[in-house]
C-alpha positions in Angstrom: 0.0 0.0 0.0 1.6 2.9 -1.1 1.1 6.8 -0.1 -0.2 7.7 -3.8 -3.3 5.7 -2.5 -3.7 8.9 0.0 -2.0 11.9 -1.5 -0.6 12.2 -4.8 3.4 13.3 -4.8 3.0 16.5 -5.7 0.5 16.6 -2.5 2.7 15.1 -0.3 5.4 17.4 -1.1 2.9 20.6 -0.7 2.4 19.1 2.8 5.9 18.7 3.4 6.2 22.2 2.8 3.3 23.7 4.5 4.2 21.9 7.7 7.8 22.5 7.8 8.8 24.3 10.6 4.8 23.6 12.3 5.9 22.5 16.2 4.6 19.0 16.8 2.3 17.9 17.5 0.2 19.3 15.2 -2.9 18.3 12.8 -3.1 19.8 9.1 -6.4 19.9 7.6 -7.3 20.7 3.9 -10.3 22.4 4.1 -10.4 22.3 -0.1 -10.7 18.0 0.6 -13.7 18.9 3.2 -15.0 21.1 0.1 -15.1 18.1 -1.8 -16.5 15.6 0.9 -19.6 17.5 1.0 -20.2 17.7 -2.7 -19.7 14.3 -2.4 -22.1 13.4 -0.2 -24.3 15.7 -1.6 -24.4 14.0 -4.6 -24.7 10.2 -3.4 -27.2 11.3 -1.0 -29.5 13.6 -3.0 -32.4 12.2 -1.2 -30.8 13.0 1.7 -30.4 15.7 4.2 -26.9 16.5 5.1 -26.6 17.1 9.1 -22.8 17.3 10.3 -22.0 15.9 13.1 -20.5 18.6 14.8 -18.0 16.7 17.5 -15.8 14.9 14.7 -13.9 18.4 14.3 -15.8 21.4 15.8 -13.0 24.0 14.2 -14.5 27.5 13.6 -13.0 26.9 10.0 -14.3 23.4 9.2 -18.0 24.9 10.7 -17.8 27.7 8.7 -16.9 26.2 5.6 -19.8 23.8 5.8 -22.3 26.6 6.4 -21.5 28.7 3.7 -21.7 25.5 1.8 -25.4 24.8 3.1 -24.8 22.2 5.5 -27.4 21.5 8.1 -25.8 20.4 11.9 -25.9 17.5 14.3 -24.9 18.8 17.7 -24.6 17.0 21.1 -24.2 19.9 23.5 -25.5 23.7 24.3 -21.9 24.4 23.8 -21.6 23.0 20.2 -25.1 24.8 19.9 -23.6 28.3 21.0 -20.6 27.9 18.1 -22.7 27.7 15.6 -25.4 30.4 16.6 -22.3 33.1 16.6 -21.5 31.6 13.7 -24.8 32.9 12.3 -26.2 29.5 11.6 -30.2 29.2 12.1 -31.5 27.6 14.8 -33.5 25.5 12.2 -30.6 24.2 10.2 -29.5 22.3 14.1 -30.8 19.0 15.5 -30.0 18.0 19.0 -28.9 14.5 18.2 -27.7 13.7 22.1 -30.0 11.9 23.9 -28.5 12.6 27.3 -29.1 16.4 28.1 -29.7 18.3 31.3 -33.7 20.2 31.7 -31.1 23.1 31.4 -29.7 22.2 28.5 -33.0 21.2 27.1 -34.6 24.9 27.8 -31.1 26.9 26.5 -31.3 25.2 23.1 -35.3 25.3 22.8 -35.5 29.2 23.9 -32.9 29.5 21.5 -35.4 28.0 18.8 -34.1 24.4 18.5 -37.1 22.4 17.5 -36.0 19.1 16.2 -34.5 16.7 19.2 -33.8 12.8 20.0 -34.3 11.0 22.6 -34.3 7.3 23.7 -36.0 7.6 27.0 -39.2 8.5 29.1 -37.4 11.0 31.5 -35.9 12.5 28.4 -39.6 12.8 26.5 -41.3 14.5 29.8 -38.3 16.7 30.0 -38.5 17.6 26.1 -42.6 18.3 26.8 -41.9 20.3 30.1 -39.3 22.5 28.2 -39.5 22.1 24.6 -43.0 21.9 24.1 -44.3 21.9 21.4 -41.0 19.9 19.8 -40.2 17.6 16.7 -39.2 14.4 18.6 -37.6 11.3 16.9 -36.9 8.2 18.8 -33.0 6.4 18.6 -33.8 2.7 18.7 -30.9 0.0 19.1 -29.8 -2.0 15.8 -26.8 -4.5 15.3 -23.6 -3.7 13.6 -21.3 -3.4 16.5 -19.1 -6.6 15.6 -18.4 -4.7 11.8 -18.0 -1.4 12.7 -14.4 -0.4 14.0 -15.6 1.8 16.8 -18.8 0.5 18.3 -21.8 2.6 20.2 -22.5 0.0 22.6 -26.1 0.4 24.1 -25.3 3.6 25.6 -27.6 5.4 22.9 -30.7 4.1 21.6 -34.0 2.0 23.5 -35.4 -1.3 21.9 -37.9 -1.0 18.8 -40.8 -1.5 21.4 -40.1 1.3 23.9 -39.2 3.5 21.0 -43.4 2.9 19.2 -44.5 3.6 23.6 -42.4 6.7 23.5 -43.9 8.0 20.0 -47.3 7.2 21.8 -46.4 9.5 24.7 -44.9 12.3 23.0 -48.2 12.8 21.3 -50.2 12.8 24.7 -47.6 15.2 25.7 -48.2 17.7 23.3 -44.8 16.9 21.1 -44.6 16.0 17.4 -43.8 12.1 17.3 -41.7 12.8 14.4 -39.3 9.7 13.3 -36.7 7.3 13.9 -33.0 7.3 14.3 -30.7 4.5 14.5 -26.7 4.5 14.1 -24.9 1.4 13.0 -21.7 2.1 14.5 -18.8 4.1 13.4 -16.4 2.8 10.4 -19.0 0.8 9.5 -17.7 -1.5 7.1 -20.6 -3.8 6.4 -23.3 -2.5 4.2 -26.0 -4.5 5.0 -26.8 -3.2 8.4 -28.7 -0.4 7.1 -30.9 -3.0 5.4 -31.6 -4.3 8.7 -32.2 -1.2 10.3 -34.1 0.5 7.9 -36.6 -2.8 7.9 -37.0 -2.1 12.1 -38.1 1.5 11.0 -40.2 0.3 8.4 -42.3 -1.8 11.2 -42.3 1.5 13.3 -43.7 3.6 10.6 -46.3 0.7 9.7 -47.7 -0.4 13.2 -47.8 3.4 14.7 -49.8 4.3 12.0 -52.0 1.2 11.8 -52.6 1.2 15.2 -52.1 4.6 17.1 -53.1 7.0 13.6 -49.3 8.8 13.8 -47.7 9.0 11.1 -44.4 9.2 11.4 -41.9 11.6 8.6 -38.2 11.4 9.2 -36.0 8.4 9.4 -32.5 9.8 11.0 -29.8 7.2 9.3 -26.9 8.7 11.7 -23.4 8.4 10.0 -21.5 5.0 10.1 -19.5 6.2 6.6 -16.0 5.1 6.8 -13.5 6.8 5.6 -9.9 5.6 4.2 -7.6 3.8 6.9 -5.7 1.1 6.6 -8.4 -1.3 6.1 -10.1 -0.8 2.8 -13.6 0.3 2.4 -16.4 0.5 -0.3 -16.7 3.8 -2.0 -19.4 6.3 -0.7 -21.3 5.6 -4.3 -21.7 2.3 -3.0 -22.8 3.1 0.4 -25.6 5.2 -1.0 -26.5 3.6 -4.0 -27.2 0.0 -1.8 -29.2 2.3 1.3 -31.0 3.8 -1.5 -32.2 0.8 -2.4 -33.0 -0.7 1.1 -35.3 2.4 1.5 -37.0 2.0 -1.9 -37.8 -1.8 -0.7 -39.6 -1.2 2.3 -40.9 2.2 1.2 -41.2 2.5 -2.4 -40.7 5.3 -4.3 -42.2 7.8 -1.7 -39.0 8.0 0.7 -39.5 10.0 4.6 -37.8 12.7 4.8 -34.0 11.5 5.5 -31.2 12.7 7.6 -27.4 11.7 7.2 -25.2 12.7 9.8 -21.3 12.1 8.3 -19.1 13.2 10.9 -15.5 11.1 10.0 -16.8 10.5 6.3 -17.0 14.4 5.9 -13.7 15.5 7.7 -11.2 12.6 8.8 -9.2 12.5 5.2 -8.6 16.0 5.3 -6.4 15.8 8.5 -2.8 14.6 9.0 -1.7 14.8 12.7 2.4 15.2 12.8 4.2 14.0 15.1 7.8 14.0 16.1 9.7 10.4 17.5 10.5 11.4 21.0 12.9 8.2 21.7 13.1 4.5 20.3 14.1 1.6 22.5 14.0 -2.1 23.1 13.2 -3.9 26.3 15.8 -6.2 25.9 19.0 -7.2 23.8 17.3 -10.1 22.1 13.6 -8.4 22.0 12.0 -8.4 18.1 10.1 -5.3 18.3 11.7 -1.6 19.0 9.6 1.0 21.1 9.0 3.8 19.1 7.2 6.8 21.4 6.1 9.9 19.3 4.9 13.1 21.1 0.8 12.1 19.9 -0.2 9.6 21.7 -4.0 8.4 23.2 -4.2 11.5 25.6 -3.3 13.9 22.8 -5.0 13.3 19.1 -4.7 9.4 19.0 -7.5 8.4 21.5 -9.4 6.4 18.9 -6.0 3.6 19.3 -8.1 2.4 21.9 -8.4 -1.3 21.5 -6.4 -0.6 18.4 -9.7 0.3 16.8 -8.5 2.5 14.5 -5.6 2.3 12.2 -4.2 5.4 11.0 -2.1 5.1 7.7 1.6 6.3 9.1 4.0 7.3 7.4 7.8 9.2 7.6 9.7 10.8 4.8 12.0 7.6 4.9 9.6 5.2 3.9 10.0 5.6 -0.1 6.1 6.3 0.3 4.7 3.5 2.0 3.3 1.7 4.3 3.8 -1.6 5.9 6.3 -1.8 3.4 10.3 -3.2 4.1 10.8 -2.4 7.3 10.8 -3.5 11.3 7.8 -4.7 13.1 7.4 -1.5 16.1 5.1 -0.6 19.0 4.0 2.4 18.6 3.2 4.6 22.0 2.6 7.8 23.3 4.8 10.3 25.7 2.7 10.1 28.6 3.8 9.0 31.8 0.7 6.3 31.7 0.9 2.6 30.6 -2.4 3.1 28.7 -0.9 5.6 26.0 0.3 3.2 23.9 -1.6 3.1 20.0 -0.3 -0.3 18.8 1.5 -3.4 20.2 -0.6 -6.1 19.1 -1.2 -4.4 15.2 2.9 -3.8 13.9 3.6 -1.5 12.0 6.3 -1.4 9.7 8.3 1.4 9.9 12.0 1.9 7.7 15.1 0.2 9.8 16.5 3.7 9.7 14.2 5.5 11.8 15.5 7.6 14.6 15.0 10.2 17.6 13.7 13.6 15.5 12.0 11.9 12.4 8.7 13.2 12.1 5.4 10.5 11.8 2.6 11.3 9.3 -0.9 9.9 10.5 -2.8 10.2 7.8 -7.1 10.4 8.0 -6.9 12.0 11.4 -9.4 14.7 10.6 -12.0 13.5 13.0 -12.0 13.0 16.6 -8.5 13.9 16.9 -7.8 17.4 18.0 -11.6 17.4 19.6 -10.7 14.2 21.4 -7.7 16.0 23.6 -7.2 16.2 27.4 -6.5 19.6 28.3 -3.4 19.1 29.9 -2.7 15.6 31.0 0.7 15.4 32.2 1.0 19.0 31.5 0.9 18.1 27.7 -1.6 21.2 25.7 -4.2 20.0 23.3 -3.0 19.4 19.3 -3.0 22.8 17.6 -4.7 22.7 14.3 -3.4 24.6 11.5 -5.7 24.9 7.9 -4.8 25.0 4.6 -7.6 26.2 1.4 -5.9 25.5 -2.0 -9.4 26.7 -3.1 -8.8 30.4 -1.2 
């Protein structure tokens, strides 16, 4: 696998150049490759609405962009919410997608003219009718798809198909608009099919709330689950859509819901590259196979989706003729952090050139999303990633 199948050369040496002299660590995004994401997905998803997730990179720059682009918002908190009203975006282009939110938080966003929430719960609903009456609802049920997506929701978000038709039954009693149904299938998800299953559990929603309780439901709220390009290949976008496309037409026909996307690492994560700078390099014994190699990114500071070595980042150093895994030493790859959990790979090598020393710098490549937003403030004293931008369009 070489690095042409992530930059060209002549884009690889512009990023060379651009982040010479940057101090590490430090992520570079393109906002021209974010440019092109959304017209992407624009285009694959034309019966879709477009709803960013707004914690894969919250970044004044990357939020503007997409506004002046015409992108509608996912966000999880008032304080996400706040960005993008001084921002100048309308309160109706934002839908509270958390379903764990404070009656404060609830009140800020709806006297702030949110209208359009989730939820997964009965305290949530009586909350949303207490102080956002009046509301769009839509219910997060629980599908499948955690054992082929690379970083798994668990069943922190999202109730079972049959509390979800109660609570569309009591958000109508409660003066709230039973709107629709969201579901996520798990981040990175690699397996197409489990939109198929999910969209089928809507389907029922749709068919048995209206059979038997007269609502009529008008939004089905896919979530995001889009991979982007990591080590691990994935099926183009086109595909993604073209095949959920056709799950929707199966179970609905030619008169689709309204539908909601909510790309979060599909939109952003390729335009990033975090650099980082090899701190030391070490083995644990005389005889040991694999050499240490600790960079200055690590879990606590841009790398915090290594966990369980769910995702893995293309890396790469100017040494490495342009690729990776290539001819080279199996290494463990760790963090600087005086902590025994900031290590990113030991049971995954990675193949990095023979040659590699103390100063060389490491190119992680797809590290647009949950990256710089994913930092602790100052564990070990260490400052969140700066982000720098780059616009070849500007």
């Amino acid at each position: 696998m070489r690095r042409i199948d992530y930059l060209k050369d002549q884009e690889w040496s512009n990023l060379l150049e651009f982040s010479k002299g940057l101090p590490t660590p430090c992520l570079v995004v393109n906002l021209d490759i974010i440019r092109q994401k959304y017209f992407e997905l624009a285009k694959y998803f034309s019966y879709a609405k477009i709803y960013y997730a707004v914690k894969a990179n919250p970044a004044l720059q990357v939020l503007e962009l997409l506004r002046d682009l015409g992108s509608n918002f996912d966000i999880s908190s008032t304080y996400e919410l706040d960005r993008l009203l001084s921002l100048g975006v309308s309160p109706d282009r934002i839908s509270y997608g958390n379903t764990i939110k404070k009656r404060d938080a609830v009140k800020y966003a709806y006297d702030r003219g949110i209208r359009l929430f989730a939820t997964d719960s009965l305290p949530d609903l009586q909350n949303l009718a207490q102080f956002a009456p009046g509301s769009r609802v839509f219910a997060r049920i629980l599908v499948g798809g955690e054992s082929t997506s690379d970083w798994p929701l668990s069943d922190k978000f999202g109730c079972h198909h049959k509390m979800a038709y109660q609570l569309m039954v009591e958000a109508q009693l409660l003066g709230l608009e039973p709107y629709g149904i969201s579901f996520h299938v798990g981040s990175q998800q690699r397996d197409i099919g489990q939109w198929d299953d999910a969209i089928s559990k809507v389907k029922h929603l749709f068919t048995t709330l209206d059979r038997e309780k007269g609502i009529q439901l008008k939004m089905i709220n896919m979530g995001g689950g889009f991979p982007a390009k990591y080590v691990h290949k994935t099926h183009d976008l086109s595909v993604y859509a073209t095949d959920i496309a056709r799950y929707i037409q199966q179970d609905f026909g030619n008169q689709f819901p309204e539908i909601i996307v909510e790309p979060g690492r599909a939109m952003v994560a390729e335009a990033g590259v975090l650099i980082s700078e090899i701190v030391l390099t070490s083995r644990k014994g005389h005889k040991t196979a694999c050499r240490w190699i600790y960079a200055d990114a690590g879990r606590f500071n841009g790398l915090i989706e290594t966990l369980d070595e769910a995702i893995k980042y293309p890396v790469f150093t100017e040494k490495d003729g342009g690729e990776i895994n290539g001819d080279g030493e199996e290494v463990i790859l760790a963090g600087p952090t005086c902590d025994s959990m900031d290590v990113m790979y030991q049971d995954y090598k990675y193949k990095l050139p023979r040659n590699i020393e103390i100063g060389d710098r490491l190119y992680w490549f797809t590290a647009g999303a949950y990256t710089a937003s994913y930092c602790s403030v100052e564990f070990n004293g260490f400052p969140p990633v700066k982000t720098y931008f780059r616009d070849q369009a500007a």
